[in-house]
N, CA, C and O atoms as a Maestro MAE file, in Angstrom:
{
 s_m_m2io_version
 :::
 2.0.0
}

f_m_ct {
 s_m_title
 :::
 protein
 m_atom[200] {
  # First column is atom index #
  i_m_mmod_type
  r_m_x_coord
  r_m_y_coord
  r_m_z_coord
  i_m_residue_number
  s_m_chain_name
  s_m_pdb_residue_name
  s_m_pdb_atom_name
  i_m_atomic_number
  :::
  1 25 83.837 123.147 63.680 1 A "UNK " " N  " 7
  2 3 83.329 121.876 63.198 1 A "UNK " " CA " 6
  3 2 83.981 120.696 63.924 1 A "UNK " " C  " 6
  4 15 83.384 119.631 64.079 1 A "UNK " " O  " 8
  5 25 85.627 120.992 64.507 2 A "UNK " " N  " 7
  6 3 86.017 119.807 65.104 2 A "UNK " " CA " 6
  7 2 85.195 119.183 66.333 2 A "UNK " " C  " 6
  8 15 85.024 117.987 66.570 2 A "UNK " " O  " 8
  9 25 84.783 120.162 66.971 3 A "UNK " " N  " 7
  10 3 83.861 119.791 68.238 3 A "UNK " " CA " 6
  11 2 82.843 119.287 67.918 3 A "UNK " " C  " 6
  12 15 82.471 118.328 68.595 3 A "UNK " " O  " 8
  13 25 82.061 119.706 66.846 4 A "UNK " " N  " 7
  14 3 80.769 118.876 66.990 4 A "UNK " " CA " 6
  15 2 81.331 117.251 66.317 4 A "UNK " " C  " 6
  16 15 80.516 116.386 66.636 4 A "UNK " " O  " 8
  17 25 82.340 116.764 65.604 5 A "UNK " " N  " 7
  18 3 82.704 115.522 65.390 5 A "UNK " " CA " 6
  19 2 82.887 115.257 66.588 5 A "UNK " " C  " 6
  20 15 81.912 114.743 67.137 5 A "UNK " " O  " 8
  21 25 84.123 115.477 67.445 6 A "UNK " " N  " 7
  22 3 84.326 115.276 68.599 6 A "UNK " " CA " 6
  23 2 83.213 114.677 69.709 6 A "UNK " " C  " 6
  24 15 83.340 113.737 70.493 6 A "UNK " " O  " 8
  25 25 82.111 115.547 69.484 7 A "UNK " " N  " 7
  26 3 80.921 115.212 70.416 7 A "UNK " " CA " 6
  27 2 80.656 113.680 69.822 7 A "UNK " " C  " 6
  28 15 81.031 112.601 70.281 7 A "UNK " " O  " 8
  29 25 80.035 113.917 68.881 8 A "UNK " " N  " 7
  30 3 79.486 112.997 68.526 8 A "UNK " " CA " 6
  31 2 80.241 111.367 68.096 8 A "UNK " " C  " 6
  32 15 79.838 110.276 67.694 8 A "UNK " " O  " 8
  33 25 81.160 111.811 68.355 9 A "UNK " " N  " 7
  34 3 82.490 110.347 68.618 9 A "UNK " " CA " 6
  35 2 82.551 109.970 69.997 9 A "UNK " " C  " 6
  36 15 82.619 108.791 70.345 9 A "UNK " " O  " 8
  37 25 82.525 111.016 70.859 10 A "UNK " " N  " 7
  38 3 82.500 110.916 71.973 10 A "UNK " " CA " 6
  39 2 81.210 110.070 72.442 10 A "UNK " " C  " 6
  40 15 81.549 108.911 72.684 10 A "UNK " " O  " 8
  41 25 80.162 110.242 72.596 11 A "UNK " " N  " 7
  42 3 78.973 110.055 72.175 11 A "UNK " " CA " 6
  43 2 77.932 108.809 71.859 11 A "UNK " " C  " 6
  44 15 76.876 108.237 72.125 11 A "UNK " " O  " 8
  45 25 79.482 108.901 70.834 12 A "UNK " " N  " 7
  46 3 78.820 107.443 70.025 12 A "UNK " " CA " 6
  47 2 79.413 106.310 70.780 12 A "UNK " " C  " 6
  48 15 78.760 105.267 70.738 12 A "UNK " " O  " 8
  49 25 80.329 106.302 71.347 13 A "UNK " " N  " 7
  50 3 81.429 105.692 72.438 13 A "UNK " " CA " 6
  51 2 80.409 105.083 73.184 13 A "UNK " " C  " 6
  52 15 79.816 104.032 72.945 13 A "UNK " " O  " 8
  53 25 80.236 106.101 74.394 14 A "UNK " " N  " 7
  54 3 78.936 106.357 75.212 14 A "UNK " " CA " 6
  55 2 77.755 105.198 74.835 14 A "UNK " " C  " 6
  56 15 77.493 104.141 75.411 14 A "UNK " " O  " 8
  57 25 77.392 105.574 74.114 15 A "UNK " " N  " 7
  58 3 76.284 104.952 73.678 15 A "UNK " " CA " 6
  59 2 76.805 103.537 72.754 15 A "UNK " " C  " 6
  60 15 76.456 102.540 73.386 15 A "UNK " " O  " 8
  61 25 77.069 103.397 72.282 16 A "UNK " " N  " 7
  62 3 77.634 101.700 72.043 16 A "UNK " " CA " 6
  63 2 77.912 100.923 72.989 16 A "UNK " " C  " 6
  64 15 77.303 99.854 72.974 16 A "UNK " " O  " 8
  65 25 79.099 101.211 74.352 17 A "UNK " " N  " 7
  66 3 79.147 100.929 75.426 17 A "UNK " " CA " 6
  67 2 78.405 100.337 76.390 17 A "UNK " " C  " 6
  68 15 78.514 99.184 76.809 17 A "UNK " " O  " 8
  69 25 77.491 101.353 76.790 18 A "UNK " " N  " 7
  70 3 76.506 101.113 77.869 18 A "UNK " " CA " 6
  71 2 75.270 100.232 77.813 18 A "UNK " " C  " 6
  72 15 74.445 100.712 77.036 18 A "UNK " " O  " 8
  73 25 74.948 99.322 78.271 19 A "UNK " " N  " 7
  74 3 74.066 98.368 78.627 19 A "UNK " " CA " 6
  75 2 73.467 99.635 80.482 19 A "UNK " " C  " 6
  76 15 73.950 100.383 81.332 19 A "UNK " " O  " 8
  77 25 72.103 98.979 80.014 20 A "UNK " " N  " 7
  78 3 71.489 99.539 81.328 20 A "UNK " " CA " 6
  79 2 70.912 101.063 81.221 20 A "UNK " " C  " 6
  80 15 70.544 101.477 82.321 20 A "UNK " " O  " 8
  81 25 70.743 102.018 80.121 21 A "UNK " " N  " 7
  82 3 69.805 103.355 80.048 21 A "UNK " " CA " 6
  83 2 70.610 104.251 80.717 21 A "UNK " " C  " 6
  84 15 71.722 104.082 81.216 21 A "UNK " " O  " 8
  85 25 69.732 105.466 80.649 22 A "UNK " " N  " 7
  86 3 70.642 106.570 81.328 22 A "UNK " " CA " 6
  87 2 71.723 106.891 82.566 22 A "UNK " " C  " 6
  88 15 72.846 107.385 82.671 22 A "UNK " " O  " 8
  89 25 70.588 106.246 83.535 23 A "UNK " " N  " 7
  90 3 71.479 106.127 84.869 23 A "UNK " " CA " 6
  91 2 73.016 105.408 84.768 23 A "UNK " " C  " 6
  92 15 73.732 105.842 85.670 23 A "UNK " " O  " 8
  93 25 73.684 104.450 83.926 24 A "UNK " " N  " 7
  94 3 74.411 103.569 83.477 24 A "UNK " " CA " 6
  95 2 75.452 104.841 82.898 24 A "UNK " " C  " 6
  96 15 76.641 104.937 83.205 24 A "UNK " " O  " 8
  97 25 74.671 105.824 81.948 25 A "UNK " " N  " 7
  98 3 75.792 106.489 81.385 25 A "UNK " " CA " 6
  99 2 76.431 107.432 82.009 25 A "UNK " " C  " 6
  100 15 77.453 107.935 81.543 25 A "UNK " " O  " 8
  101 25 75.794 107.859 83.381 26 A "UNK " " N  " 7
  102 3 76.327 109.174 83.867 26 A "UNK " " CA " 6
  103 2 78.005 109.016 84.170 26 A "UNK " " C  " 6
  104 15 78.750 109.936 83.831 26 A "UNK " " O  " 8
  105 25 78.541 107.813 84.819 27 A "UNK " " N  " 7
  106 3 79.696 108.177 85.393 27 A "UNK " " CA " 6
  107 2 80.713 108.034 83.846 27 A "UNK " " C  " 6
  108 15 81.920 108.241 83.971 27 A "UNK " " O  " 8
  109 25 80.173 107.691 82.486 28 A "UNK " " N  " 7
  110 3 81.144 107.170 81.716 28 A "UNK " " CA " 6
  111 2 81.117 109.031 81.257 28 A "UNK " " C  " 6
  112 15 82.071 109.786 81.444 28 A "UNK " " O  " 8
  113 25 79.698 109.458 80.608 29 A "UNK " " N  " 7
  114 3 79.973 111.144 80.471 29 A "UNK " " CA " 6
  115 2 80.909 112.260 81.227 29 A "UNK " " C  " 6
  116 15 81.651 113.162 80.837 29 A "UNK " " O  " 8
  117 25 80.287 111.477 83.183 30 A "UNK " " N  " 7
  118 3 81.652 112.188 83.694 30 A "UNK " " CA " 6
  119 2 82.513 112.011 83.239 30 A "UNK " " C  " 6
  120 15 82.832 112.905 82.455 30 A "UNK " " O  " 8
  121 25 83.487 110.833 83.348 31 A "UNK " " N  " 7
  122 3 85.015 110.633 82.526 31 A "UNK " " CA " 6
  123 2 85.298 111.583 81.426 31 A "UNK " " C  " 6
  124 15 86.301 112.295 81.472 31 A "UNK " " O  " 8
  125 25 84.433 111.630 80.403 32 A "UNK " " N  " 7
  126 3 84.634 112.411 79.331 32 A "UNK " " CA " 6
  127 2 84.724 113.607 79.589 32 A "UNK " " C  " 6
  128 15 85.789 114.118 79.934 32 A "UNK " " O  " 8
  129 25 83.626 114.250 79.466 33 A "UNK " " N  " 7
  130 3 83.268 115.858 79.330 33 A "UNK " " CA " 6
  131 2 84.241 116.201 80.745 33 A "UNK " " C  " 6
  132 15 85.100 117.031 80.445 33 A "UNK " " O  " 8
  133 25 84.307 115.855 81.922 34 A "UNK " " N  " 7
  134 3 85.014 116.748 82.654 34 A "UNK " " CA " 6
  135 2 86.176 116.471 82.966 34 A "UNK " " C  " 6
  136 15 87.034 117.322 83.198 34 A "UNK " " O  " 8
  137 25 86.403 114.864 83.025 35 A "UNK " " N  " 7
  138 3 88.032 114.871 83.157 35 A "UNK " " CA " 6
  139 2 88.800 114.791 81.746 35 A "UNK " " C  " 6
  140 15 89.646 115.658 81.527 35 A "UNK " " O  " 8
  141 25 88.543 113.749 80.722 36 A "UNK " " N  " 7
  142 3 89.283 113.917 79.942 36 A "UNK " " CA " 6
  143 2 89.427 114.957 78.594 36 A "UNK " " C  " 6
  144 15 90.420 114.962 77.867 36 A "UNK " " O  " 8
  145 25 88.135 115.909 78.394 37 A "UNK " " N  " 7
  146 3 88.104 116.212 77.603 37 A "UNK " " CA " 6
  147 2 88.298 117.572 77.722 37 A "UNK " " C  " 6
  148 15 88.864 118.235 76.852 37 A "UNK " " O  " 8
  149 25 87.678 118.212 79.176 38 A "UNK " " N  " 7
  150 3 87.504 119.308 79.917 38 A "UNK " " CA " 6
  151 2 86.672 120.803 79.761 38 A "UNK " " C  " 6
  152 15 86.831 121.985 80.066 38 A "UNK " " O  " 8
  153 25 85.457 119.724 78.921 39 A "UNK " " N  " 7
  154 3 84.220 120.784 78.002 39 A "UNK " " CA " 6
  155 2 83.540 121.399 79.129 39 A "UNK " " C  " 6
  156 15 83.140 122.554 78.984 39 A "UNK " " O  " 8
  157 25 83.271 120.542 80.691 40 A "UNK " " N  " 7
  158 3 82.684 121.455 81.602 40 A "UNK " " CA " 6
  159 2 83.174 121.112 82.944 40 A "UNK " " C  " 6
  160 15 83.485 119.941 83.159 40 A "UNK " " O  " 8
  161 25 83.266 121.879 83.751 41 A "UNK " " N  " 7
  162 3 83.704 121.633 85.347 41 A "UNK " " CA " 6
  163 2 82.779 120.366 85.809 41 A "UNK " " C  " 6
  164 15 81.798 119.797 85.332 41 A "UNK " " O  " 8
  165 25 83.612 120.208 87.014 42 A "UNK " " N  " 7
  166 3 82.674 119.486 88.122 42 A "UNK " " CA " 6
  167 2 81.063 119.769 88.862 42 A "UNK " " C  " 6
  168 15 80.116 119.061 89.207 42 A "UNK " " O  " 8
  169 25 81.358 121.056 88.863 43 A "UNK " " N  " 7
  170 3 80.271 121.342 89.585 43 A "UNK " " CA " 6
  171 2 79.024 121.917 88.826 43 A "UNK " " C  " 6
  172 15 77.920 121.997 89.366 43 A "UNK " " O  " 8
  173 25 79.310 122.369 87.355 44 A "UNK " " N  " 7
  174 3 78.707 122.011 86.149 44 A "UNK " " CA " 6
  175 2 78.052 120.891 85.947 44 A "UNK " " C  " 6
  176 15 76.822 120.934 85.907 44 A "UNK " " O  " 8
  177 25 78.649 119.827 85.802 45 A "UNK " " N  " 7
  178 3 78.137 118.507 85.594 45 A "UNK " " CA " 6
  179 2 76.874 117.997 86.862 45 A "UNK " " C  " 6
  180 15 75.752 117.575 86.581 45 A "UNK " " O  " 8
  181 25 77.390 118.166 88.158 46 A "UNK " " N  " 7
  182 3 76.370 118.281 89.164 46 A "UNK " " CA " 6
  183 2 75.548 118.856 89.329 46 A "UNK " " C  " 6
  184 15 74.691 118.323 90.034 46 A "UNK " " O  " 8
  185 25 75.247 120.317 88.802 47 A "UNK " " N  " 7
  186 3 73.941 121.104 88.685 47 A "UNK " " CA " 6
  187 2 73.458 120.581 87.434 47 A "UNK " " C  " 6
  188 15 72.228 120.568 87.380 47 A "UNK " " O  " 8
  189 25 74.125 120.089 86.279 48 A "UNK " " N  " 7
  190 3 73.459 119.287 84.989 48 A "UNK " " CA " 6
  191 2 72.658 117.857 85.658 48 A "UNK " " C  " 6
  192 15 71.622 117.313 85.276 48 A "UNK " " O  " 8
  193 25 73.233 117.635 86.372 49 A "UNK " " N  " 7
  194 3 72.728 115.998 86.489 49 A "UNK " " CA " 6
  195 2 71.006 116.507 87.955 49 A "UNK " " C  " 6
  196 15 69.799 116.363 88.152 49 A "UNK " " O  " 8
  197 25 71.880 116.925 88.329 50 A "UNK " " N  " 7
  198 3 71.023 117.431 89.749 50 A "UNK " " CA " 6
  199 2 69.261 117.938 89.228 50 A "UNK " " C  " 6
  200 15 68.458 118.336 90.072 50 A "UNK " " O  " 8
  :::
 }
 m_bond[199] {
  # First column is bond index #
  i_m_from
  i_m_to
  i_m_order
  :::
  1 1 2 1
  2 2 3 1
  3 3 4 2
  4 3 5 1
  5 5 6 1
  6 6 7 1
  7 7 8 2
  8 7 9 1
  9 9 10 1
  10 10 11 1
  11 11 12 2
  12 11 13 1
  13 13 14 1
  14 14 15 1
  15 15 16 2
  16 15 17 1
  17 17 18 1
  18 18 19 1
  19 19 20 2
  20 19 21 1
  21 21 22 1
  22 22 23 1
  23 23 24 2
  24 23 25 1
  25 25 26 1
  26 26 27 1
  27 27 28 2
  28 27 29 1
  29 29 30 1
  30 30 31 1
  31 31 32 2
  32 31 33 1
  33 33 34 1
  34 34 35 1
  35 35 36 2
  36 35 37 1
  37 37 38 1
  38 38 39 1
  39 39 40 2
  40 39 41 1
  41 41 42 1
  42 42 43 1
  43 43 44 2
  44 43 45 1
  45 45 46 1
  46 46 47 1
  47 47 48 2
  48 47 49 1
  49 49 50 1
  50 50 51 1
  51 51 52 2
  52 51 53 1
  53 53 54 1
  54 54 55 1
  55 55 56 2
  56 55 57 1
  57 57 58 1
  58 58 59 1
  59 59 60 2
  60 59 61 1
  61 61 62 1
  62 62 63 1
  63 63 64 2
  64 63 65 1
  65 65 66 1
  66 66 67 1
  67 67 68 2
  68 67 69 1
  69 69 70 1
  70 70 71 1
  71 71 72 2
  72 71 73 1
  73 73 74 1
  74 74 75 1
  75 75 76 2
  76 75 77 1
  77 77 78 1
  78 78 79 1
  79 79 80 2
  80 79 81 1
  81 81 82 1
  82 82 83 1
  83 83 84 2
  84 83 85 1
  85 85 86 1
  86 86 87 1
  87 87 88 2
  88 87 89 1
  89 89 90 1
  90 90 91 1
  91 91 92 2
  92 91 93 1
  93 93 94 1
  94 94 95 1
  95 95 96 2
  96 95 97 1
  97 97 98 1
  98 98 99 1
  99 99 100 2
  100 99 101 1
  101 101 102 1
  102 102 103 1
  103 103 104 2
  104 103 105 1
  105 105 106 1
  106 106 107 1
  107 107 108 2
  108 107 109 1
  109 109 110 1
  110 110 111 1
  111 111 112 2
  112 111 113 1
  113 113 114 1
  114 114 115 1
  115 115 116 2
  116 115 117 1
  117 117 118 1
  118 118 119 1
  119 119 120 2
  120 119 121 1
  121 121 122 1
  122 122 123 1
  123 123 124 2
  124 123 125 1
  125 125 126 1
  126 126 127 1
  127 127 128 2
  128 127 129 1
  129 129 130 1
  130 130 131 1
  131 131 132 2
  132 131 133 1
  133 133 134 1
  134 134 135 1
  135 135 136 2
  136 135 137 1
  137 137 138 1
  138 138 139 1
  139 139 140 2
  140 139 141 1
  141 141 142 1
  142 142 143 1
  143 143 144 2
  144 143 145 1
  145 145 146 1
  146 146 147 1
  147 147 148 2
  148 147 149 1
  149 149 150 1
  150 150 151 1
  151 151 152 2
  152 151 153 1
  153 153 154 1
  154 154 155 1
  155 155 156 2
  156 155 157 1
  157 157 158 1
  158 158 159 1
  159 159 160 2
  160 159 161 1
  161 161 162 1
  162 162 163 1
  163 163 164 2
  164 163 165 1
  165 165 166 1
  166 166 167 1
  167 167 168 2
  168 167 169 1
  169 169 170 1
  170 170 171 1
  171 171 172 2
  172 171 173 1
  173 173 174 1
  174 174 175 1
  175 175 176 2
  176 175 177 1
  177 177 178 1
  178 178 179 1
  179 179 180 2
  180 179 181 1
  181 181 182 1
  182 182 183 1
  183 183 184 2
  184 183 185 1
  185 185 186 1
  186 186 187 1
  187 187 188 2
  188 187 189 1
  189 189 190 1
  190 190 191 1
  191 191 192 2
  192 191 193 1
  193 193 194 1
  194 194 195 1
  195 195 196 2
  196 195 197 1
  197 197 198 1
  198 198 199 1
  199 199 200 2
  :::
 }
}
């Protein structure tokens, strides 16, 4: 259960933040999910986005 709070804090961050739609959020998700949080690799995130 901690993770799905987690996500969705995370998330909500994300999305309060950003002015400007999707393209705007990609590099703040990078930060999260792969460096600070470390839910998926790098090259994960690039076949996700890709």
């Amino acid at each position: 259960m901690n993770i799905l709070i987690d996500l969705f804090i995370t998330f909500l961050k994300i999305g309060t933040f950003t002015v400007g739609g999707g393209p705007s959020m990609i590099p703040l998700i990078e930060r999260d999910a792969v460096y600070n949080k470390k839910w998926i690799s790098k090259e994960e995130f690039v076949d996700m986005i890709a």
